[in-house]
C-alpha positions in Angstrom: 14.0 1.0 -6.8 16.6 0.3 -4.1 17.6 3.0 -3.1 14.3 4.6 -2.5 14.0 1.4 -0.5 17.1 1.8 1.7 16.1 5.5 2.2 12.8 5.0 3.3 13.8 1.5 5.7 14.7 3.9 8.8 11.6 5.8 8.5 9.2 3.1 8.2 10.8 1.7 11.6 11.2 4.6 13.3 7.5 5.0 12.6 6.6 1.5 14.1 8.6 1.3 16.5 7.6 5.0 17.7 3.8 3.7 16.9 4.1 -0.1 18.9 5.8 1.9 22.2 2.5 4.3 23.1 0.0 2.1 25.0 -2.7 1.5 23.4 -1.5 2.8 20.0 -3.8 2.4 16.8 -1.6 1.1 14.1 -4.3 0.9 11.7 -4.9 4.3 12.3 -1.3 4.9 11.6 -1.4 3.3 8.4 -4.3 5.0 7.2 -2.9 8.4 7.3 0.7 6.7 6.6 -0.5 6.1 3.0 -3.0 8.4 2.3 0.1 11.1 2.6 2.0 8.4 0.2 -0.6 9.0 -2.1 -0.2 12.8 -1.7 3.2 12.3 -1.8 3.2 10.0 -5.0 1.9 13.0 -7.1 4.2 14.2 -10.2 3.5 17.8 -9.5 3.8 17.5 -5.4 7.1 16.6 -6.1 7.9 19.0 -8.7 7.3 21.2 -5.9 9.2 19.8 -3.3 11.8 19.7 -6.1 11.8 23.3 -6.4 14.2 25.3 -4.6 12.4 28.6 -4.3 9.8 26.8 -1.9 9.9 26.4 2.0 9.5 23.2 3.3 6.5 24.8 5.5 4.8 25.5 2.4 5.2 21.8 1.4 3.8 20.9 4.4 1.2 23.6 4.2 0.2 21.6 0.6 0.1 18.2 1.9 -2.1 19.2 5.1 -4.2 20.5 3.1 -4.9 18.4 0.9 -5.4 15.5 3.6 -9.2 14.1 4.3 -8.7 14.6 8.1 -6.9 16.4 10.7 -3.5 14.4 10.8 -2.5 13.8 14.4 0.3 15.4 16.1 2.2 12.6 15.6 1.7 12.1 11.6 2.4 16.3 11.5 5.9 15.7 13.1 6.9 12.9 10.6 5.8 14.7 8.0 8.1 17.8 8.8 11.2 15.3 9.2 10.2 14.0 6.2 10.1 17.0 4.0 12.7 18.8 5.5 15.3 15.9 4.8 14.0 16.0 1.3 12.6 12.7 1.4 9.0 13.5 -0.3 9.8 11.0 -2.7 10.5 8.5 -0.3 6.9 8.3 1.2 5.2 6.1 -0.8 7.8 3.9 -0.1 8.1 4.2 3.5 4.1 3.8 3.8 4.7 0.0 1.3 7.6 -0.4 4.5 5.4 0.6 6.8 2.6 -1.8 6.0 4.3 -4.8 5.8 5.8 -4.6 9.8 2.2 -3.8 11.0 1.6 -7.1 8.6 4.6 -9.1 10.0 3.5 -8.1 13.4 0.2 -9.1 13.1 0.7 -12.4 11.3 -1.1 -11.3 8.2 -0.4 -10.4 4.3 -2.1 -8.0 1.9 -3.9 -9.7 -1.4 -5.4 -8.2 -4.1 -7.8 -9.9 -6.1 -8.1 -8.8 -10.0 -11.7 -9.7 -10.9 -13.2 -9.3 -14.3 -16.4 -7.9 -12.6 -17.1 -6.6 -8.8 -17.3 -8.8 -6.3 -20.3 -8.3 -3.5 -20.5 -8.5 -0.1 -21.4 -11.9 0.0 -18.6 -13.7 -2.3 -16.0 -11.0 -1.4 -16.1 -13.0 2.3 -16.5 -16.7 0.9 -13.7 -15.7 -1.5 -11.6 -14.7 1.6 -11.4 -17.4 3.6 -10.9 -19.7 1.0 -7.4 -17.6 0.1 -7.0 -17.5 3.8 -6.9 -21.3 4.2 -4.9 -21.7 0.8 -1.8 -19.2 1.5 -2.6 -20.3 5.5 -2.3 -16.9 6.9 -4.7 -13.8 7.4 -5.4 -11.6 4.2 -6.6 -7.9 4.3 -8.0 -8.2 1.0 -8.3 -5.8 -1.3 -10.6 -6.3 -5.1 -9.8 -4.7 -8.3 -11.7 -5.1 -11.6 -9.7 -6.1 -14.9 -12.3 -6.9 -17.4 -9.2 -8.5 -19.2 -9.7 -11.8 -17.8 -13.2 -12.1 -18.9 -14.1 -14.5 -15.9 -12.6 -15.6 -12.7 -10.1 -14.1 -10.5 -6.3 -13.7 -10.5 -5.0 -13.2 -6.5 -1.7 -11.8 -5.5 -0.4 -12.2 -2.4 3.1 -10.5 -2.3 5.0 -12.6 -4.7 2.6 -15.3 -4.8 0.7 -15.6 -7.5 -3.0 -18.0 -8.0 -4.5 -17.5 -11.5 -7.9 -19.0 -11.9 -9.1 -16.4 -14.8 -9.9 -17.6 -18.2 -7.6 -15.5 -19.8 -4.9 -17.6 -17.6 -6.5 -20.9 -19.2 -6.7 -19.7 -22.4 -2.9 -19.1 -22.1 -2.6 -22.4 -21.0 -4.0 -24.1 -23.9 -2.7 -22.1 -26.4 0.9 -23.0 -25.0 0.0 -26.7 -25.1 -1.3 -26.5 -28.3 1.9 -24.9 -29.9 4.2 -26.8 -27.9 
């Protein structure tokens, strides 16, 4: 959505640059709490009562800090009130996607997620990295999901980048030869 995009821009630089500027700053611990409040924020009835005009925007916040895993630092609480009291609850998820990508572009890397039709250990998760790592030639915070749909191999995104070793990929592939 676009404009959820051009909304959430400003935040997600505000953040960075307000997160890059304090020596020393953790911007992976930024982006942790950055999307687990995106998450929080992503829920249909969350929004439904930010929506609702007979609640405060403390009470909001009183919701969302609530329901967080950890103590949100000063920072994070402060964002969060500009956030909610511009009305931009729905905005989070993307300003965390925003977010993400500059601590990415900053750091030279990309996120991938690898569809797998089983779980990946350890041990083949890391040979499996460095292998993408060399074949889209940048860093990869990787990321594993299982879709039993492609019954073997893997299918790895990498922003719009697609590789698509699964069998259900080469299946596709012959049956478009074969009809072509």
């Amino acid at each position: 959505m676009a404009e959820l995009a051009t909304i959430a821009r400003p935040y997600a630089e505000a953040l960075f640059k307000a997160s890059t500027s304090q020596p020393g700053a953790d911007l992976n611990g930024t982006v942790a709490w950055v999307e687990e409040v995106a998450a929080i924020a992503a829920n249909p009835q969350l929004r439904q009562l930010a929506d609702n005009p007979k609640v405060t925007a403390e009470q909001v916040f009183d919701v969302i800090t609530g329901v967080v895993r950890s103590a949100l630092p000063e920072a994070a609480r402060n964002f969060l009130r500009v956030i909610i009291e511009n009305g931009r609850v729905d905005a989070l998820p993307e300003v965390a996607a925003q977010f993400r990508a500059l601590v990415n572009r900053r750091n030279g890397s990309s996120d991938a997620v690898v569809f797998s039709a089983f779980a990946l250990d350890a041990a083949a998760l890391a040979g499996l990295d460095a292998v993408l790592e060399k074949r889209f030639g940048r860093k990869l915070n990787v990321s594993v999901q299982v879709d039993e749909s492609l019954i073997g191999g893997v299918r790895v995104v990498v922003g719009d980048e697609v590789l698509d070793t699964s069998v259900k990929a080469r299946l596709e592939q012959m049956k478009a030869a074969l009809t072509a």
